[in-house]
C-alpha positions in Angstrom: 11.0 -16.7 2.2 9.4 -13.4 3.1 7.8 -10.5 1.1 7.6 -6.9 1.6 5.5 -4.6 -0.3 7.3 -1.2 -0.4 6.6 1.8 -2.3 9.1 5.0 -3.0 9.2 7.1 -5.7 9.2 5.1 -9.3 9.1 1.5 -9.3 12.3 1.4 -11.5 14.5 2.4 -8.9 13.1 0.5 -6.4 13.3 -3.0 -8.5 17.2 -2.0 -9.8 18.1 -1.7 -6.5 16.8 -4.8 -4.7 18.2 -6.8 -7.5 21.4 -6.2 -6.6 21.0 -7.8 -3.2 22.2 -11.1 -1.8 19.6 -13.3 -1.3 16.1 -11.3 -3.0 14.7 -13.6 -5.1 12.2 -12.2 -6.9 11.3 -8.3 -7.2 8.0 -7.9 -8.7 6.5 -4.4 -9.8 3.4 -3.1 -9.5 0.4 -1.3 -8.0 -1.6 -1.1 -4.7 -3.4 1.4 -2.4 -5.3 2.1 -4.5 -9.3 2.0 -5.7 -9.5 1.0 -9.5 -8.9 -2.7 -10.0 -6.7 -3.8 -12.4 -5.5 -0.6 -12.9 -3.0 0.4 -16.4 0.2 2.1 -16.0 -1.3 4.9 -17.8 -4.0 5.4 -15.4 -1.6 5.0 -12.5 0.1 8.0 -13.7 -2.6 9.7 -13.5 -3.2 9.8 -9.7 -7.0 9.3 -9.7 -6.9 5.6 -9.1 -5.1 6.3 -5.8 -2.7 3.2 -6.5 1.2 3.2 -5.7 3.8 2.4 -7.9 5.5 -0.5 -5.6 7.9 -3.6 -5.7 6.8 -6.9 -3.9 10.1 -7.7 -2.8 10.9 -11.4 -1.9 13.4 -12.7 0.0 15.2 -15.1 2.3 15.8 -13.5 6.0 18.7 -16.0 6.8 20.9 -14.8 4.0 19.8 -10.7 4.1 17.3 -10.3 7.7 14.3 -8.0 7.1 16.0 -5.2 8.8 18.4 -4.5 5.8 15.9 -4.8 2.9 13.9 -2.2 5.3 17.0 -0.3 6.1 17.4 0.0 2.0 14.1 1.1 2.1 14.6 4.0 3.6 18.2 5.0 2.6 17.1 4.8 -1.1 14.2 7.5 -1.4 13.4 10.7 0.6 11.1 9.5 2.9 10.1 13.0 3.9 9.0 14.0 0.7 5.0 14.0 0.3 3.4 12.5 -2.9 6.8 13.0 -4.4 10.3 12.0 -4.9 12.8 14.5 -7.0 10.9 15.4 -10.3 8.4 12.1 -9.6 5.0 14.1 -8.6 1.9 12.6 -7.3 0.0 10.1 -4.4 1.6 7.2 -7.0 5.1 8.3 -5.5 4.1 8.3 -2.2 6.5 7.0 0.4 4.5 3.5 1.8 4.7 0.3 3.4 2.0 -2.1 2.6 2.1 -4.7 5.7 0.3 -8.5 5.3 -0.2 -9.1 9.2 0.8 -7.2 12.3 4.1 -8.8 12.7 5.0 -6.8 9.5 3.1 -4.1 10.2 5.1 -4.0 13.8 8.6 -4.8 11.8 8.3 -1.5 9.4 7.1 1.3 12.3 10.1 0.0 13.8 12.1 0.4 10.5 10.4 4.1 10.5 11.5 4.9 14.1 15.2 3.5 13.2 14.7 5.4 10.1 13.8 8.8 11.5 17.1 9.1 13.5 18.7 9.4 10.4 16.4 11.7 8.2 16.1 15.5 9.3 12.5 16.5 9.5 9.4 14.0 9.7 9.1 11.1 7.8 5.5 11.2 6.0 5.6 6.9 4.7 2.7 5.5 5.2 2.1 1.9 6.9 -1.2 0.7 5.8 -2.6 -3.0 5.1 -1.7 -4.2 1.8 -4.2 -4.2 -0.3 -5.1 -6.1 -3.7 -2.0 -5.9 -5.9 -1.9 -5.7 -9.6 1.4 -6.5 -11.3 2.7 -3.9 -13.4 3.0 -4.1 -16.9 5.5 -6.7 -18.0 8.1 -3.8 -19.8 8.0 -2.7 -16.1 9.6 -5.7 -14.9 13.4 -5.8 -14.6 13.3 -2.4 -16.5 16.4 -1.0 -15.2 18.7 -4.2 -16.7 16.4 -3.9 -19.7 16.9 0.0 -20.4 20.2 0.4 -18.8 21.1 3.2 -20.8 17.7 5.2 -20.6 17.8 8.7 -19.4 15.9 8.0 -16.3 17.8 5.3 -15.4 21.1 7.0 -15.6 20.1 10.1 -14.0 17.8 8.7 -11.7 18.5 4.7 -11.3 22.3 4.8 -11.4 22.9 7.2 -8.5 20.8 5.0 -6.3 22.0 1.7 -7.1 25.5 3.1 -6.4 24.1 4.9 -3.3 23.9 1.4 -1.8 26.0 -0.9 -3.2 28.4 1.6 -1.0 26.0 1.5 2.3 25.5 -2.0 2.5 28.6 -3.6 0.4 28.4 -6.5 2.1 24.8 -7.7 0.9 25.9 -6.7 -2.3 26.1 -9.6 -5.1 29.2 -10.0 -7.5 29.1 -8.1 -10.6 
């Protein structure tokens, strides 16, 4: 099994999507980047404790390989957009990749590179060294299959979910 840290936009998204991948077994979410330990959602929000809104995604590389959950990545946010994604505004939605060692770290610039054919304009995601991680609240978790039909995650959620269970059917698990 293998973990990535990745952060894009709202958490939400981010765990709704990965959850609806072959082979990710867990997707965690919470915070890291940041400078305030054991930082609230509440104080997240706020952007002064310099902390990402991120999923720890875990899974196994002989069923889905590292590429694809990387690929995801970066087909499921904007990964141009600074501080931001859509109506999401602040360093909490930053675009990042939190690596463990260099063979991560070595594994997402290459994800960026493959990444940047693909996106017009420069991609601003940060790859840094993951840092301590806080798990988020424990509403955050699975919130998407919890809130299904909350406004955020049909305006916001849905599209991407859709968005690639269409670009990568294949690692797609049966509804």
């Amino acid at each position: 099994m293998q973990t990535f840290v990745l952060a894009g936009g709202c958490f939400w998204c981010l765990d709704a999507v990965y959850r609806t991948l072959r082979g990710v077994s867990d997707v965690v979410s919470g915070y890291t980047g940041g400078t305030t330990a054991n930082p609230s959602y509440e104080a997240v929000c706020t952007g002064a404790t310099g902390h990402a809104e991120a999923v720890a995604v875990t899974f196994d590389p002989e069923v889905i390989p590292a590429e694809v959950i990387l690929d995801v990545f970066f087909t499921l946010h904007d990964p141009r957009q600074l501080n931001r994604q859509g109506n999401d505004i602040g360093t909490q939605y930053r675009s990042a990749m939190f690596y463990e060692d260099d063979e991560q770290k070595a594994l997402f610039e290459t994800a960026r590179d493959r990444a940047s054919e693909y996106w017009d304009g420069g991609i601003v995601t940060e790859i840094t060294p993951l840092a301590e991680w806080y798990d988020a609240e424990t509403y955050h978790q699975d919130f998407f299959a919890k809130n299904p039909g909350q406004g955020y995650c049909m305006a916001v959620a849905v599209p991407k979910v859709n968005k690639i269970r269409k670009s990568f059917a294949e690692y797609v698990l049966a509804s």
